[in-house]
gemmi code that builds the backbone of each chain (N, CA, C; Angstrom):
import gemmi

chains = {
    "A": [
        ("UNK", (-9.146, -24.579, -6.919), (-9.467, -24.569, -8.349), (-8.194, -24.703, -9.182)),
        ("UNK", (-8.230, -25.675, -10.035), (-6.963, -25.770, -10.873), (-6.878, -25.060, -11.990)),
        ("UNK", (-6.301, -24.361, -12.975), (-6.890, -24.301, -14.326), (-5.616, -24.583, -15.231)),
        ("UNK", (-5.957, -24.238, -16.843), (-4.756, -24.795, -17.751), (-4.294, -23.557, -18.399)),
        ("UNK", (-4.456, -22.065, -17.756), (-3.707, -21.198, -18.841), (-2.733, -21.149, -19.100)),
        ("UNK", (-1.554, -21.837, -18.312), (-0.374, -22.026, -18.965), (-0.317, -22.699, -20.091)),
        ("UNK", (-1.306, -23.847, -20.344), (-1.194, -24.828, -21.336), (-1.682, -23.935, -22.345)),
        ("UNK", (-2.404, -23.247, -22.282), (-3.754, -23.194, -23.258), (-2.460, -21.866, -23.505)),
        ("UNK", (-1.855, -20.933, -22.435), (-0.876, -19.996, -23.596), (-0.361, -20.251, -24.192)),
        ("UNK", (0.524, -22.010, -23.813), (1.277, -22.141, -24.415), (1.371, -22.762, -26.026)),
        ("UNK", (-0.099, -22.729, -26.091), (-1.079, -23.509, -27.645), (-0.821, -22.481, -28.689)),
        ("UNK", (-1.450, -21.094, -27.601), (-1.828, -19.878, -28.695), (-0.372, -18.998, -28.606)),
        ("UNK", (0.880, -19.739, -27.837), (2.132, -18.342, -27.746), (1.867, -17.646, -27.906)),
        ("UNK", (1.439, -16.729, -26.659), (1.580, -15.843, -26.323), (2.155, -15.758, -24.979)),
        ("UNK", (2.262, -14.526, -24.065), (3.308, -14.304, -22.967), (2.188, -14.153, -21.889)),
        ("UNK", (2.628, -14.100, -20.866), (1.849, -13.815, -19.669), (1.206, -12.391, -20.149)),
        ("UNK", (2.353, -11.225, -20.642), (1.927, -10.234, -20.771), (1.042, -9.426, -22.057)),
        ("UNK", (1.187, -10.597, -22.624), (0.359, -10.668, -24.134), (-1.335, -10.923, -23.594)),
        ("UNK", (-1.680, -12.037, -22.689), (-2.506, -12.585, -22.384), (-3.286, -11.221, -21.371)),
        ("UNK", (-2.303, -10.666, -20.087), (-2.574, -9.967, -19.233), (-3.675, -8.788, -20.518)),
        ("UNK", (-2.612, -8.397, -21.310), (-3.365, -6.750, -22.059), (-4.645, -7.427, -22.900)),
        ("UNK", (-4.454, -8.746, -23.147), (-6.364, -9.114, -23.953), (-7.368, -9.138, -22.613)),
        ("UNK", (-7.212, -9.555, -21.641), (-8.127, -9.650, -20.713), (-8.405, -8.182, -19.346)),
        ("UNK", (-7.251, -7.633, -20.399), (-6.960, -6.016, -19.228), (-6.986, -6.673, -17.867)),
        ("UNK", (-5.974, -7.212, -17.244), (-5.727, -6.963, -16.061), (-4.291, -7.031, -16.051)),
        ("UNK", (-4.043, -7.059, -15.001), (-1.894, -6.735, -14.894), (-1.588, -8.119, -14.433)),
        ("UNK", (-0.003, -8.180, -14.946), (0.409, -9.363, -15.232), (0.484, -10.431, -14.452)),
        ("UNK", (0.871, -9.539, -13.334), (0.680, -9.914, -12.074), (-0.103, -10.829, -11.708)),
        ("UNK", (-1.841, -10.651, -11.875), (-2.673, -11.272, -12.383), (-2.608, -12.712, -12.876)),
        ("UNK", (-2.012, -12.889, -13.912), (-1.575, -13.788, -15.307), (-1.213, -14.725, -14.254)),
        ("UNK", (-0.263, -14.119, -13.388), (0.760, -15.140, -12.553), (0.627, -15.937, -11.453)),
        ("UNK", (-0.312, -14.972, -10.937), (-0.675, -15.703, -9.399), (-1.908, -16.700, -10.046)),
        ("UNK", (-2.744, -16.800, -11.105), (-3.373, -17.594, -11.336), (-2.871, -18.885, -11.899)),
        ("UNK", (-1.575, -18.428, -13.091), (-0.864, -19.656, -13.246), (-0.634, -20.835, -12.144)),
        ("UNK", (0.198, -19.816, -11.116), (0.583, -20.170, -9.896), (-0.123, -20.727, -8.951)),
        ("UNK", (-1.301, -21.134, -9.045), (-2.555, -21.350, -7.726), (-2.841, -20.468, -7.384)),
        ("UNK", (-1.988, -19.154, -6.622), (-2.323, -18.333, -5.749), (-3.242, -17.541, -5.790)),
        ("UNK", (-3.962, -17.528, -6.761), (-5.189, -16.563, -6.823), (-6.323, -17.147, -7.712)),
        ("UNK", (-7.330, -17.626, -7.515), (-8.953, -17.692, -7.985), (-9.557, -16.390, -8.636)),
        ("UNK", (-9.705, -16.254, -9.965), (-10.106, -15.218, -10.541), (-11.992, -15.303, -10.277)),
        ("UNK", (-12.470, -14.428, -10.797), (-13.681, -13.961, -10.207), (-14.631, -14.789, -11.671)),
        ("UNK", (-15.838, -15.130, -11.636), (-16.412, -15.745, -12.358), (-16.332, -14.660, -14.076)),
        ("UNK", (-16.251, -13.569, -13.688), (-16.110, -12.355, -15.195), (-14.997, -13.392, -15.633)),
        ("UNK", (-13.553, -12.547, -14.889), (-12.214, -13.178, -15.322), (-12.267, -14.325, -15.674)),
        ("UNK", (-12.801, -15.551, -15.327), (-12.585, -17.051, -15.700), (-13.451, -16.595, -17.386)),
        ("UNK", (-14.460, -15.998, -17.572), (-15.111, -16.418, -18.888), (-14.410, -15.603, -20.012)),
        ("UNK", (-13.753, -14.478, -19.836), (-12.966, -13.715, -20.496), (-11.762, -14.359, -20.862)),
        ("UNK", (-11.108, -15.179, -19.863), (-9.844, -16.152, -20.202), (-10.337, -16.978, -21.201)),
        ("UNK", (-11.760, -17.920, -20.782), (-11.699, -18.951, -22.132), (-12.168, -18.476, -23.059)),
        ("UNK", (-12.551, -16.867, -22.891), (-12.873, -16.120, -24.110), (-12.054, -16.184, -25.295)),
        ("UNK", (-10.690, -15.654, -24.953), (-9.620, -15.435, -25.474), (-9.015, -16.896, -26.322)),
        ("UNK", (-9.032, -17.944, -25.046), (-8.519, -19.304, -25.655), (-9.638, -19.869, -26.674)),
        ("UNK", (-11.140, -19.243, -26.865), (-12.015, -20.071, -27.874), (-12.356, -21.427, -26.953)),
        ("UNK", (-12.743, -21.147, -25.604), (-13.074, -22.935, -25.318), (-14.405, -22.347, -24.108)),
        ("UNK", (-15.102, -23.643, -23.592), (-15.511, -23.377, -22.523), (-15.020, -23.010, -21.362)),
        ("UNK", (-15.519, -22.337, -20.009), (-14.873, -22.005, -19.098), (-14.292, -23.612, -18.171)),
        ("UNK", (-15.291, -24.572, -18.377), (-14.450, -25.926, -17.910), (-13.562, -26.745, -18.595)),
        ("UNK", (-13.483, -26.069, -19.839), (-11.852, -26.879, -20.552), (-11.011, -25.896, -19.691)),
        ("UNK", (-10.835, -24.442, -19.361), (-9.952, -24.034, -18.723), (-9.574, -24.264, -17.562)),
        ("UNK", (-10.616, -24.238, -16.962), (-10.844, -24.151, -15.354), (-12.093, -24.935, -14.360)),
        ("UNK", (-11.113, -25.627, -13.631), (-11.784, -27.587, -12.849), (-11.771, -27.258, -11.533)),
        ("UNK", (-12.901, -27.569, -10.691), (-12.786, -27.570, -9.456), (-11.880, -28.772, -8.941)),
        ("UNK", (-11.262, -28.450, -7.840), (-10.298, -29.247, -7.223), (-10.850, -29.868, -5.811)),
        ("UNK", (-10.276, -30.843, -5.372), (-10.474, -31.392, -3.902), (-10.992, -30.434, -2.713)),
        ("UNK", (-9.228, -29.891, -2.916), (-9.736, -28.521, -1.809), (-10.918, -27.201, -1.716)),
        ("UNK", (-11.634, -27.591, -3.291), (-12.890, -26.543, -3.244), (-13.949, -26.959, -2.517)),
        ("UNK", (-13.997, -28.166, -1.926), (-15.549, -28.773, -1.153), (-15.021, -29.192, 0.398)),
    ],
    "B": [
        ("UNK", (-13.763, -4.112, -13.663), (-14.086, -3.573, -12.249), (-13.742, -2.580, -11.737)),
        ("UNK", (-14.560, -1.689, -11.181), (-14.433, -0.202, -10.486), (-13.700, -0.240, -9.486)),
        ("UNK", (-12.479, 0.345, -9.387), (-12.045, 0.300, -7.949), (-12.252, 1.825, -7.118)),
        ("UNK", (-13.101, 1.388, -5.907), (-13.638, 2.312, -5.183), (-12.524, 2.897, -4.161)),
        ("UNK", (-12.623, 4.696, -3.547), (-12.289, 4.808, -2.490), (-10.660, 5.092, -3.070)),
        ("UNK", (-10.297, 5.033, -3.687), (-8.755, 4.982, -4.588), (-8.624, 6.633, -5.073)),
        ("UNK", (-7.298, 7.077, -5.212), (-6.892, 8.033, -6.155), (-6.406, 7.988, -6.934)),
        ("UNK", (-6.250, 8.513, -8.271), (-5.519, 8.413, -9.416), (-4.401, 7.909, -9.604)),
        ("UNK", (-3.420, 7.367, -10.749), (-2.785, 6.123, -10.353), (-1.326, 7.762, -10.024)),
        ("UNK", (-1.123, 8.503, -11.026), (-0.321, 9.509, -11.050), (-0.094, 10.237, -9.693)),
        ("UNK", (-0.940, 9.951, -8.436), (-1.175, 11.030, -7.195), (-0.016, 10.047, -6.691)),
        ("UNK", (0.332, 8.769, -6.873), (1.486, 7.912, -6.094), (2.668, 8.528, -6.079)),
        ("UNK", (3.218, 9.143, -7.138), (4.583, 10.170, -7.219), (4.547, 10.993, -6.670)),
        ("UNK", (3.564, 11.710, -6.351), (3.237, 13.222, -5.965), (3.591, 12.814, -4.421)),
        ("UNK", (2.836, 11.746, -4.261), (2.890, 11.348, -2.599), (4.558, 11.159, -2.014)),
        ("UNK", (4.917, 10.428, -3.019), (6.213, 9.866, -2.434), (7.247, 11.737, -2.199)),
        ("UNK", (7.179, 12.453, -3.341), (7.997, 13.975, -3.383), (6.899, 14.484, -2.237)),
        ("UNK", (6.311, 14.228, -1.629), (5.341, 15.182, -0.188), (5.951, 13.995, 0.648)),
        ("UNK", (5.953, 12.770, 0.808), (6.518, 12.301, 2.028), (8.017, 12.671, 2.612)),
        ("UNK", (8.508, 12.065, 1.206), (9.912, 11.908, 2.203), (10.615, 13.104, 2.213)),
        ("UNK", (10.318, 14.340, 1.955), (11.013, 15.599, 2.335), (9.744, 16.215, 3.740)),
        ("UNK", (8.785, 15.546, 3.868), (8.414, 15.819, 5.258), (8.947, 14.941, 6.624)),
        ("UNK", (8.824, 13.654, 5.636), (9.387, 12.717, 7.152), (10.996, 13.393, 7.284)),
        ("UNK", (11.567, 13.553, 6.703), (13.221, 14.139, 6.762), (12.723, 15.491, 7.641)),
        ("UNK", (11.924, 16.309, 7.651), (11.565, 17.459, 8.398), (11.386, 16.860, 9.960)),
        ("UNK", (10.343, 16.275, 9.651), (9.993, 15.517, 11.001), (11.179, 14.909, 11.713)),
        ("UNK", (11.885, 14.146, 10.786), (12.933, 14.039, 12.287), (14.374, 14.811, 12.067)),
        ("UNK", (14.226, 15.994, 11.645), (15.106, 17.267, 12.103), (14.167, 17.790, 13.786)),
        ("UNK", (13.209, 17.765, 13.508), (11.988, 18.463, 14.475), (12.280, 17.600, 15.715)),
        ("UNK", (12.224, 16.316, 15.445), (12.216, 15.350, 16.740), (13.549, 15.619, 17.074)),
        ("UNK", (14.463, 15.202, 16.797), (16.178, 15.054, 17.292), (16.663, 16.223, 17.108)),
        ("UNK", (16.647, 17.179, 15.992), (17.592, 18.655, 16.106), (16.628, 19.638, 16.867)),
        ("UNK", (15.848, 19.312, 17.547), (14.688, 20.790, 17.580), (14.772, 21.536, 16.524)),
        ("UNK", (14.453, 21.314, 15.449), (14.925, 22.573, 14.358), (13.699, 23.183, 14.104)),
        ("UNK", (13.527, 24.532, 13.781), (12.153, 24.863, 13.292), (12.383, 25.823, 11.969)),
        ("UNK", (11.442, 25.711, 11.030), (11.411, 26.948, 10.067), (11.361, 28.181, 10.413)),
        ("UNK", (11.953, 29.342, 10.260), (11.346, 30.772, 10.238), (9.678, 30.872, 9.861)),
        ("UNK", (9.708, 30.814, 8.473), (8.642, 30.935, 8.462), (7.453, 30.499, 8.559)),
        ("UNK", (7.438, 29.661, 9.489), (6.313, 28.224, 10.290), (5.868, 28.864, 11.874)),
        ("UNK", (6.628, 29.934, 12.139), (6.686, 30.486, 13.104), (6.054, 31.353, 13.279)),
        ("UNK", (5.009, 31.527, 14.120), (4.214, 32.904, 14.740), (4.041, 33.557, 16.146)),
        ("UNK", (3.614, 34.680, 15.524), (3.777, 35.053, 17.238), (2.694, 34.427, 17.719)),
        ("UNK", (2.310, 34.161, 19.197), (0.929, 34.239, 19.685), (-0.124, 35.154, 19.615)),
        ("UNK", (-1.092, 34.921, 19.320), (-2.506, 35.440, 19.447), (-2.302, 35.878, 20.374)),
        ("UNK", (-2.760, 37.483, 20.915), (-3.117, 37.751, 22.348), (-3.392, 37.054, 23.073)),
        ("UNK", (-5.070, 36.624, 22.561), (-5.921, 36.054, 23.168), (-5.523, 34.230, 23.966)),
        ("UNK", (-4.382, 34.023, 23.350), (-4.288, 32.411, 23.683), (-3.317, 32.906, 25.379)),
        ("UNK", (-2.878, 34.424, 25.497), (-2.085, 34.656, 26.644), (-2.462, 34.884, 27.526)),
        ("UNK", (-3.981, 35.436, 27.385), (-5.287, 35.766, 28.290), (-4.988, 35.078, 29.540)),
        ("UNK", (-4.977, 33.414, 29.352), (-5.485, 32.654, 30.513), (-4.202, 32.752, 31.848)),
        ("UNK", (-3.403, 33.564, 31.354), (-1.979, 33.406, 32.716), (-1.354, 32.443, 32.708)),
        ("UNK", (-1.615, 31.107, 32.141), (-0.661, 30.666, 32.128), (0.153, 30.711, 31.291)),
        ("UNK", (1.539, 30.306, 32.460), (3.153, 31.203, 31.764), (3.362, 30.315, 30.438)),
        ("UNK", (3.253, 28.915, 30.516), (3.832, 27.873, 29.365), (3.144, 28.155, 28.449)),
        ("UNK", (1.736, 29.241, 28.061), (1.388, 29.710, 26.824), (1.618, 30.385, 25.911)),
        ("UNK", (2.574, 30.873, 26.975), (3.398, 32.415, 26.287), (4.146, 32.009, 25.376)),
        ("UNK", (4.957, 32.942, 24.237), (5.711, 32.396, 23.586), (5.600, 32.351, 22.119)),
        ("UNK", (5.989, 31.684, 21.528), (5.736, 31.405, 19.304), (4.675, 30.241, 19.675)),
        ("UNK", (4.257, 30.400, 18.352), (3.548, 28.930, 17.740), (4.392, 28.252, 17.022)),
        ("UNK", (5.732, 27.399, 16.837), (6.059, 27.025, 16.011), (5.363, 25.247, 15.370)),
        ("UNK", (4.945, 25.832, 14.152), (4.243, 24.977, 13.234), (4.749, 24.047, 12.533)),
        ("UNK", (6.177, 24.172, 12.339), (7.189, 23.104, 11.634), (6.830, 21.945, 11.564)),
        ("UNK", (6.555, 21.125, 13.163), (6.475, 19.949, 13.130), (4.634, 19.334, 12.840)),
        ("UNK", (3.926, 20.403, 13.041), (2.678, 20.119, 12.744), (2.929, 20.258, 10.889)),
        ("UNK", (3.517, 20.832, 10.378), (3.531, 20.677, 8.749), (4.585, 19.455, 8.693)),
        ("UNK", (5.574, 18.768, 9.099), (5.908, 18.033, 8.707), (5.015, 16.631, 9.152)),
        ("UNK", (4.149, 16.713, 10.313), (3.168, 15.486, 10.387), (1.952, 15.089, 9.368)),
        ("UNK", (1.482, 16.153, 9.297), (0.954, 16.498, 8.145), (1.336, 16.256, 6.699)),
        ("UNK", (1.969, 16.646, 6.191), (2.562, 16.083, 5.182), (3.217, 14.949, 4.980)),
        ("UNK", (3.656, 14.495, 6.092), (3.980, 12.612, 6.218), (2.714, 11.718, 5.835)),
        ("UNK", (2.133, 12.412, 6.559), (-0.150, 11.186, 6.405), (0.007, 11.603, 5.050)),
        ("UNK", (-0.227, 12.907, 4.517), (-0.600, 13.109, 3.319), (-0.023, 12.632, 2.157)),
        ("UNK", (1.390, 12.572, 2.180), (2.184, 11.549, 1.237), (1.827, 9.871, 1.341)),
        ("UNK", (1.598, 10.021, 2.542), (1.838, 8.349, 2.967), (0.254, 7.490, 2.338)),
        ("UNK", (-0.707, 8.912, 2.709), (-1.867, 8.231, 2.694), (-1.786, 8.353, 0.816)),
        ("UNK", (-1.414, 8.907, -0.047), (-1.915, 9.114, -1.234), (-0.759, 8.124, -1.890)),
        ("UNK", (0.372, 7.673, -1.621), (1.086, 6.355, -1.717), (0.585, 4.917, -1.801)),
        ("UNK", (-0.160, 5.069, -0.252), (-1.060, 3.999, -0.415), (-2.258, 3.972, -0.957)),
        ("UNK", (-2.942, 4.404, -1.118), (-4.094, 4.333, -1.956), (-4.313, 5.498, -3.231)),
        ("UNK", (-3.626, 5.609, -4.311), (-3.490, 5.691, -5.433), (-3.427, 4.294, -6.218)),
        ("UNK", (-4.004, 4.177, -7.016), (-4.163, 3.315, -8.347), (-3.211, 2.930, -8.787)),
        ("UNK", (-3.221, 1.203, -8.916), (-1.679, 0.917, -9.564), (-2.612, 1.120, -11.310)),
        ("UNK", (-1.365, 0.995, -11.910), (-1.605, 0.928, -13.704), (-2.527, 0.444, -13.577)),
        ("UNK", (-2.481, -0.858, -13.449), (-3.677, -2.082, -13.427), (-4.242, -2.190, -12.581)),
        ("UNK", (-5.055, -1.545, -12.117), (-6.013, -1.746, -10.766), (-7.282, -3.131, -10.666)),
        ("UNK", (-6.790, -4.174, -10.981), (-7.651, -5.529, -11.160), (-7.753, -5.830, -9.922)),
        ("UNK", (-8.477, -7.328, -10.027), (-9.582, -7.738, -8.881), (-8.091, -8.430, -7.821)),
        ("UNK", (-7.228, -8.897, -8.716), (-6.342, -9.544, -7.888), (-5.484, -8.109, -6.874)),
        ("UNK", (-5.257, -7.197, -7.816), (-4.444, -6.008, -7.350), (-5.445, -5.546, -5.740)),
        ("UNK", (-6.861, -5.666, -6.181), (-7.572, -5.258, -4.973), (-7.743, -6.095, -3.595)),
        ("UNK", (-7.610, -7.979, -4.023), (-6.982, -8.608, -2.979), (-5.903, -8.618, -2.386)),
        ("UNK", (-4.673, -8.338, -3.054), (-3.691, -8.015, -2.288), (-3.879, -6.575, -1.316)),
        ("UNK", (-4.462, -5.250, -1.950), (-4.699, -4.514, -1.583), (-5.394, -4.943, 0.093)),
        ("UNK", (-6.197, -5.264, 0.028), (-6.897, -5.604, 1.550), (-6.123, -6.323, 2.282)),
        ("UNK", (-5.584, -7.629, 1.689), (-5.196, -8.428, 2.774), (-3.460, -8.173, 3.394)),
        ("UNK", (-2.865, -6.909, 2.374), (-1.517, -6.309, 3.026), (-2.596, -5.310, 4.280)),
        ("UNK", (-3.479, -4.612, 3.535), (-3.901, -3.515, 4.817), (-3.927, -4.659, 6.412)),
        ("UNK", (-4.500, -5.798, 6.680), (-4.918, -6.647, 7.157), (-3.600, -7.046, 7.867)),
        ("UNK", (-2.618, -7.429, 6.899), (-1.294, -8.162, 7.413), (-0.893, -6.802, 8.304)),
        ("UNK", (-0.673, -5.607, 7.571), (-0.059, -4.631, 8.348), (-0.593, -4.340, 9.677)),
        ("UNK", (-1.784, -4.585, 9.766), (-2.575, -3.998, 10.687), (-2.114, -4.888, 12.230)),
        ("UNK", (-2.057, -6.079, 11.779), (-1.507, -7.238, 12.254), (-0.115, -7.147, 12.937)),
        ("UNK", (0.736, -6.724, 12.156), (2.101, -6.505, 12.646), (2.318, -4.960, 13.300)),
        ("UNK", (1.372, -4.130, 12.688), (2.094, -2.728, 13.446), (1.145, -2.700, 15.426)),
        ("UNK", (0.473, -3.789, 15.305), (-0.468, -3.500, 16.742), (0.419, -4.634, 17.770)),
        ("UNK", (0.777, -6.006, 16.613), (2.088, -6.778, 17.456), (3.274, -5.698, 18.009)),
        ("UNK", (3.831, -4.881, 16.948), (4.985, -4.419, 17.370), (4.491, -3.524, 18.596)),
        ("UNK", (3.642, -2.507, 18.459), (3.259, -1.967, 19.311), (2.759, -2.334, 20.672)),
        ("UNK", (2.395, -3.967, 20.666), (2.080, -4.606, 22.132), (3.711, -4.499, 22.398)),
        ("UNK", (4.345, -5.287, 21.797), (6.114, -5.305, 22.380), (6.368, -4.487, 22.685)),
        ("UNK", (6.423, -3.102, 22.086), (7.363, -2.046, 22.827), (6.091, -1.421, 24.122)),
        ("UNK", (4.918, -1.760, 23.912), (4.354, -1.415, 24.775), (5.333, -1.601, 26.275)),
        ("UNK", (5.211, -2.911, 26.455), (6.010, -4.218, 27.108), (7.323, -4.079, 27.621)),
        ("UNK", (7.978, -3.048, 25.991), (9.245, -3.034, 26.958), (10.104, -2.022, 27.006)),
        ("UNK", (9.402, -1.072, 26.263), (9.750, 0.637, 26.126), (8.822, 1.332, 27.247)),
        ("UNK", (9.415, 2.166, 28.313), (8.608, 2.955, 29.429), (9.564, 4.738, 29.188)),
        ("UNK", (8.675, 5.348, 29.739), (8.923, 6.793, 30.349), (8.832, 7.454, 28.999)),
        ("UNK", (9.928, 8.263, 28.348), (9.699, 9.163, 27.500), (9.926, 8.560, 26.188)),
        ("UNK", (10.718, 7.583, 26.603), (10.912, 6.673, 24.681), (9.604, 6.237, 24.462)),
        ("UNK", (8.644, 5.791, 25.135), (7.329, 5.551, 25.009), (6.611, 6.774, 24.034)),
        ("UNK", (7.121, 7.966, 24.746), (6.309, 8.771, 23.953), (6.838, 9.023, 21.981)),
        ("UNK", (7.879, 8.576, 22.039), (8.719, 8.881, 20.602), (8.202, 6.878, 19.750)),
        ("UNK", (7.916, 6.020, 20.642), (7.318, 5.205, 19.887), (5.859, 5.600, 19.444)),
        ("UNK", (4.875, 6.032, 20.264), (4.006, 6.812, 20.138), (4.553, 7.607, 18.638)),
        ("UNK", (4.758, 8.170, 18.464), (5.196, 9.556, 17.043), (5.321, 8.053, 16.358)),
        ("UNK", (6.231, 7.151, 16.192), (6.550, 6.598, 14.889), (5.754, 5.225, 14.928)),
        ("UNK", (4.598, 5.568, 15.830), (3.198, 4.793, 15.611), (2.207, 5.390, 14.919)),
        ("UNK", (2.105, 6.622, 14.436), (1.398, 7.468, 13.806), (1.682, 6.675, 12.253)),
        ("UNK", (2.417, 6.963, 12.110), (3.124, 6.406, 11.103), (3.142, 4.706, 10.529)),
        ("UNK", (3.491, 4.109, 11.189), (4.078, 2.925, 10.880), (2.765, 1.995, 10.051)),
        ("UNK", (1.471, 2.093, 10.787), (0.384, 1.236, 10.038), (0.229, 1.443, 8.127)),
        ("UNK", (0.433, 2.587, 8.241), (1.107, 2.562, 6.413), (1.693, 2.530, 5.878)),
        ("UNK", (2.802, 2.949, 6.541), (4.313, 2.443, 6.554), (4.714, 1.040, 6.079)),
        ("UNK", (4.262, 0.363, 7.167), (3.967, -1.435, 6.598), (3.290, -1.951, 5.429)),
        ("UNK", (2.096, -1.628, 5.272), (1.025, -1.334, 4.514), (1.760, -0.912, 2.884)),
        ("UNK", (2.380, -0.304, 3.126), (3.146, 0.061, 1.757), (3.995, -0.868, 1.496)),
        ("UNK", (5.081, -1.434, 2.224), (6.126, -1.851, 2.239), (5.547, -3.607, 1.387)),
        ("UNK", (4.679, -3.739, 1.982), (4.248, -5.464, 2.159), (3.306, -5.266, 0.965)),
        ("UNK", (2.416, -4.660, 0.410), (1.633, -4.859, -0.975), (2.734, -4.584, -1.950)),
        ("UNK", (3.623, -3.832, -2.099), (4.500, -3.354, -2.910), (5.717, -4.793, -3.153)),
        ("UNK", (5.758, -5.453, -1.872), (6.605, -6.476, -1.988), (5.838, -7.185, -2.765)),
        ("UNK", (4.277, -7.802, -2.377), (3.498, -8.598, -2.602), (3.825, -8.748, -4.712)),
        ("UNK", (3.174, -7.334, -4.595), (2.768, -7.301, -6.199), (4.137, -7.225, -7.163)),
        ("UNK", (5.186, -6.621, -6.484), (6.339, -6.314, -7.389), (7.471, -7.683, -7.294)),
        ("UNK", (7.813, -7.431, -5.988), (9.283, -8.387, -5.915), (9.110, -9.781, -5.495)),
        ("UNK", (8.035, -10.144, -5.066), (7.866, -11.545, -4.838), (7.356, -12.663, -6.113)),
        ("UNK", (6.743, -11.674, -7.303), (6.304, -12.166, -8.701), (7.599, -13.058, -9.144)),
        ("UNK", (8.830, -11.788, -9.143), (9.819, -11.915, -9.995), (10.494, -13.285, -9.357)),
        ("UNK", (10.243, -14.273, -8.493), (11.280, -15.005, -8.027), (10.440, -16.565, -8.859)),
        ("UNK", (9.286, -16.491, -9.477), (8.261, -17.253, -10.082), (8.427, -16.476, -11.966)),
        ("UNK", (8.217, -15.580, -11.947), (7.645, -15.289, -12.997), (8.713, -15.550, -14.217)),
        ("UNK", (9.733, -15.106, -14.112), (10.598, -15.509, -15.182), (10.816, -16.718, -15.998)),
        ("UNK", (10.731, -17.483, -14.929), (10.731, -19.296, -15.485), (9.963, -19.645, -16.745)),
        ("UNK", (8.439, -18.966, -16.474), (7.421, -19.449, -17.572), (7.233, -18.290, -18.739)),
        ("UNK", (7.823, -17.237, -18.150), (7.255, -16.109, -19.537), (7.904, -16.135, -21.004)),
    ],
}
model = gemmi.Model(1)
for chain_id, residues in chains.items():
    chain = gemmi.Chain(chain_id)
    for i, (resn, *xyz) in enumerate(residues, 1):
        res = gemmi.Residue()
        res.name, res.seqid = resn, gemmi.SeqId(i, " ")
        for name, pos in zip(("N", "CA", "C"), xyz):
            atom = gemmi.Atom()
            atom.name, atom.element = name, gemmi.Element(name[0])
            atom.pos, atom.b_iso = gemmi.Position(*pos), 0.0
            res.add_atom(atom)
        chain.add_residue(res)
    model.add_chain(chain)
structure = gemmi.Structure()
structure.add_model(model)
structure.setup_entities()
């Protein structure tokens, strides 16, 4: 799964850790999703494009490796 | 999300001031024979009953309170609540238990393999130990120091 919260933070500037405390999870969080390394859970994905004002598929696209 | 089976995030300090002044006990106990005074009892009559001679003697308890208090630090270290106890915090959570589990049963085939007679038995003691031992070491890397070699770039 790919997604754009780097882009989409970088629209609304704010920080990883700005973003982490609207969606309450730790930053940590913020990062490994930036990063690929972690697939957030269907809550987390709608709470992210909560925050950005968009649908959950302007944020977040299934990729190759999901099928 | 609820994180189940967890202790309070504050019991993690408490754990670490109960571990490492027990594991420091524990291996006074293993290598100095050292024991507390007051860990020490006489025997029960009754445990002298049976004749045999190797019953006779103290109870010294030292090293049963410092094993004890090693799990008990160790275990409330590892499973206490980080700040943020999220869904990602709870995947790492499993899959260090998983990795550790992984490496402390490898190490333990090796010395199986190539430690014999009485050092066997002292790998034994710091096999009690070690599955959380790891377990700590490797989520703590996971979540803390491996972020920082990524995270700075973009924040």
């Amino acid at each position: 799964m790919t997604n754009k919260i780097r882009i989409e933070r970088a629209i609304m500037n704010i920080t990883q850790a700005q973003l982490a405390d609207l969606v309450k999870v730790s930053r940590q969080t913020i990062n490994a999703m930036e990063s690929n390394k972690y697939v957030p859970s269907a809550v987390l994905a709608m709470k992210i494009a909560k925050v950005f004002e968009k649908s959950v598929e302007e944020v977040f696209a299934l990729s190759e490796d999901d099928f | 999300m609820k994180a189940r089976f967890l202790f309070p995030h504050n019991l993690k300090r408490i754990g670490i001031l109960i571990a490492i002044p027990s594991a420091f006990l524990g291996f006074l106990c293993l290598y100095k024979d050292f024991s507390l005074q007051f860990l020490t009892f006489r025997k029960p009559l009754f445990f002298s009953l049976g004749g045999d001679d190797n019953f006779l003697g103290d109870f010294d308890l030292t090293n049963e309170f410092a094993i004890i208090g090693t799990i008990f630090g160790l275990i409330l270290i590892s499973f206490s609540k980080e700040q943020y106890e999220d869904e990602y915090v709870s995947t790492l959570r499993l899959e260090s238990l998983q990795w550790s589990m992984y490496v402390n049963f490898g190490l333990l085939t090796l010395f199986t393999l190539l430690i014999y007679g009485s050092g066997y038995y002292t790998v034994m003691i710091y096999n009690m130990f070690t599955p959380l031992i790891i377990f700590i070491l490797r989520f703590n890397y996971l979540l803390y120091i491996k972020p920082k070699f990524t995270q700075e770039k973009y924040d």
